[in-house]
Rosetta silent file (secondary structure, phi, psi, omega in degrees, C-alpha in Angstrom):
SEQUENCE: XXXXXXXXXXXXXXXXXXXXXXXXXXXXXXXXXXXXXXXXXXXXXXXXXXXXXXXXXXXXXXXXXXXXXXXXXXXXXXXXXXXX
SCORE:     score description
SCORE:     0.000 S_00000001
   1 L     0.000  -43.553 -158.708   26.178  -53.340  243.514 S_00000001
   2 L   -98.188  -35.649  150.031   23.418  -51.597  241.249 S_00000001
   3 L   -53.406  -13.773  168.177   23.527  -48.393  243.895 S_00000001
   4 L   -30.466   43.686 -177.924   27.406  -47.871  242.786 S_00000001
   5 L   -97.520  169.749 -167.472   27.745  -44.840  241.105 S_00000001
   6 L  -113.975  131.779 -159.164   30.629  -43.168  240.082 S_00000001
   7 L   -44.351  155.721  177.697   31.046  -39.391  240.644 S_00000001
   8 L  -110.892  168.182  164.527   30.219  -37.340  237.419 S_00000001
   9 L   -49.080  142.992 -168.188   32.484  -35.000  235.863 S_00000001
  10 L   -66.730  126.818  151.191   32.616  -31.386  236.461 S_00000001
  11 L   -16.768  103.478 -178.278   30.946  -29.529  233.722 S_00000001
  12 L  -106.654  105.459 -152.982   32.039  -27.979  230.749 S_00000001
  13 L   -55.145  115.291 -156.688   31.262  -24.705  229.627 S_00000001
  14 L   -76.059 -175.339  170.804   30.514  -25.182  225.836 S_00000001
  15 L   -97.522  145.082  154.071   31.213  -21.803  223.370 S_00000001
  16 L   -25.807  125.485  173.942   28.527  -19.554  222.579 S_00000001
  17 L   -86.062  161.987 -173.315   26.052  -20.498  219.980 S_00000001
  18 L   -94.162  107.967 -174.956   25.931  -18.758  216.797 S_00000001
  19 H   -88.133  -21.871  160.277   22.659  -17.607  216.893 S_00000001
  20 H   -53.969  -52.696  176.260   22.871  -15.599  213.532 S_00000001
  21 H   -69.487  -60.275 -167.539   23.732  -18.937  211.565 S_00000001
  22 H   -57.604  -40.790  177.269   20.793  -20.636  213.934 S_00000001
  23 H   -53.875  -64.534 -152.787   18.481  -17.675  212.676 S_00000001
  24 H   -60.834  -64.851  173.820   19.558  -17.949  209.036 S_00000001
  25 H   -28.453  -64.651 -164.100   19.012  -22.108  209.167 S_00000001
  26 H   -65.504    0.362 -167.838   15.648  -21.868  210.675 S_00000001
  27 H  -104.367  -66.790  155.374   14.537  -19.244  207.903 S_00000001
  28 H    -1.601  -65.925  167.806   15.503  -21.717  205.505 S_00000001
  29 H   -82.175  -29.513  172.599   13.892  -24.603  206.688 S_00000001
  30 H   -51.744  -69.309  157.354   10.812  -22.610  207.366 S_00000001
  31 H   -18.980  -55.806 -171.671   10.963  -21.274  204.009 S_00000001
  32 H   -72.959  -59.563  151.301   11.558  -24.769  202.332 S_00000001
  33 H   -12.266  -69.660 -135.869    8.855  -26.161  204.622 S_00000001
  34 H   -86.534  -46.952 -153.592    6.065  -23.201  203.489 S_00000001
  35 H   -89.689   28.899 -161.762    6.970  -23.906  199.666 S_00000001
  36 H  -131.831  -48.173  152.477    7.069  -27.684  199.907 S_00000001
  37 H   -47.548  -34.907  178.355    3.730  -27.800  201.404 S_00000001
  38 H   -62.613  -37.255 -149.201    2.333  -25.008  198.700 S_00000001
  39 H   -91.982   13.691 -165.249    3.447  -26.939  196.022 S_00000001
  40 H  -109.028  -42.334  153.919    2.055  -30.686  197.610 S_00000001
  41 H   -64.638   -8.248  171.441   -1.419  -28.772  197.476 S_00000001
  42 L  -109.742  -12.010  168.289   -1.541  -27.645  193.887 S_00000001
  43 H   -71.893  -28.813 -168.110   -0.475  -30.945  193.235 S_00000001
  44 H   -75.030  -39.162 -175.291   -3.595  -32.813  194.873 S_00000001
  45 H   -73.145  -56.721  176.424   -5.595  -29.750  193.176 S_00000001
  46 H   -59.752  -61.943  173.666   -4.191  -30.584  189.792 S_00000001
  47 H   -30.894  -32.068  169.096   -4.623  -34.651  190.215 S_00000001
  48 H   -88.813    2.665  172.981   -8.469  -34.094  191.175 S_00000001
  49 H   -86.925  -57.699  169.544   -8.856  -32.171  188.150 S_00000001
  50 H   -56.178  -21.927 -171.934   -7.340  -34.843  185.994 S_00000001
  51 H  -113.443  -23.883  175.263   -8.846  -37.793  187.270 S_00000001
  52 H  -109.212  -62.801 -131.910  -12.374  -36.631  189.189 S_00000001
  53 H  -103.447  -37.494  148.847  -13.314  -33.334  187.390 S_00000001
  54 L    95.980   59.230 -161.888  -12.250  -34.601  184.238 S_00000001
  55 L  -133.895   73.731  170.469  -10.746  -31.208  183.312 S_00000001
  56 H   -66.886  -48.354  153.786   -7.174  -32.528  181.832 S_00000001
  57 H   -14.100  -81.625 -175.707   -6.209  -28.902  180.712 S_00000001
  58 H   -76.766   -7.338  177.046   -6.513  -27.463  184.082 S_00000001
  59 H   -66.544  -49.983  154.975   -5.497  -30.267  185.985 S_00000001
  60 H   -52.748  -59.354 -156.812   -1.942  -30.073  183.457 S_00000001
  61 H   -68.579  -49.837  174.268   -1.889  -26.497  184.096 S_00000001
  62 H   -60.630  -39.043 -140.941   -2.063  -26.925  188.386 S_00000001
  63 H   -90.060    3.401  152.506    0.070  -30.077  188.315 S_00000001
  64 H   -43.745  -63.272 -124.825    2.984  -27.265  185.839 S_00000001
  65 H   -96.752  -19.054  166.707    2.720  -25.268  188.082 S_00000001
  66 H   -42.957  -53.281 -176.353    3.036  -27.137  191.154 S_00000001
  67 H   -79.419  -28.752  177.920    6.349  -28.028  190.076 S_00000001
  68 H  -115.206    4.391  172.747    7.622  -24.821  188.803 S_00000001
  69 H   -57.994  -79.568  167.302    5.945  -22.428  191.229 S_00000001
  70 H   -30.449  -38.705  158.766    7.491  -23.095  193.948 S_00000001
  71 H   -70.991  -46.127  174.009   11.079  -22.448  192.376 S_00000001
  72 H   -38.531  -55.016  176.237    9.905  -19.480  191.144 S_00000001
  73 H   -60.220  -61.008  169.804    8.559  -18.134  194.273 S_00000001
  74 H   -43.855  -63.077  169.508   11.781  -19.199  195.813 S_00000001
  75 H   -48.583  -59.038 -179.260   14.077  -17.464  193.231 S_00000001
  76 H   -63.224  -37.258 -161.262   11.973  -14.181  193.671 S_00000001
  77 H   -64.226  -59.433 -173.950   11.784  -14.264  197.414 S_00000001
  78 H   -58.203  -22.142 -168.555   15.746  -14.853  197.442 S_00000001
  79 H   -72.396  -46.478 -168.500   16.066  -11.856  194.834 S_00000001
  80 H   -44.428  -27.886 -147.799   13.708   -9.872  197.418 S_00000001
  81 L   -75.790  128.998  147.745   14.874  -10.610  200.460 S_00000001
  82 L   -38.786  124.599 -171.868   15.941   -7.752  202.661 S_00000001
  83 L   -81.678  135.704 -178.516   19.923   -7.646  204.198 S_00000001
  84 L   -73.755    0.000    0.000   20.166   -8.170  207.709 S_00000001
């Protein structure tokens, strides 16, 4: 009973992927990825300044900038970027 199988269907040849849009995606997520990590590290760097180093100034000034880098950096990059 449990050796039964039933024939499978013939294959079906899918369309072509769009490897431009697959490019474009993966620059994206890379992208979001690089500045999502940047900005999760000036946050850790501002938090040990406020709370271990006891430097609330520069600790405000990383944990600013943490938050508003990263957009920045985005927004210029996107102004920047080179046309395929």
């Amino acid at each position: 009973m449990a050796n039964h199988h039933e024939p499978l269907p013939p294959l079906e040849h899918e369309s072509a992927m769009d490897y431009h849009q697959h490019e474009k995606m993966y620059d994206n997520f890379a992208r979001i990825l690089k500045y999502s990590i940047s900005s999760i590290a000036i946050l850790v760097i501002g938090l040990y300044c406020i709370i271990e180093a006891e430097q609330p100034l520069l600790g405000t000034i990383f944990v600013l900038l943490s938050v508003f880098g990263p957009v920045a950096m985005a927004i210029y990059s996107s102004v920047n970027k080179p046309v395929r």
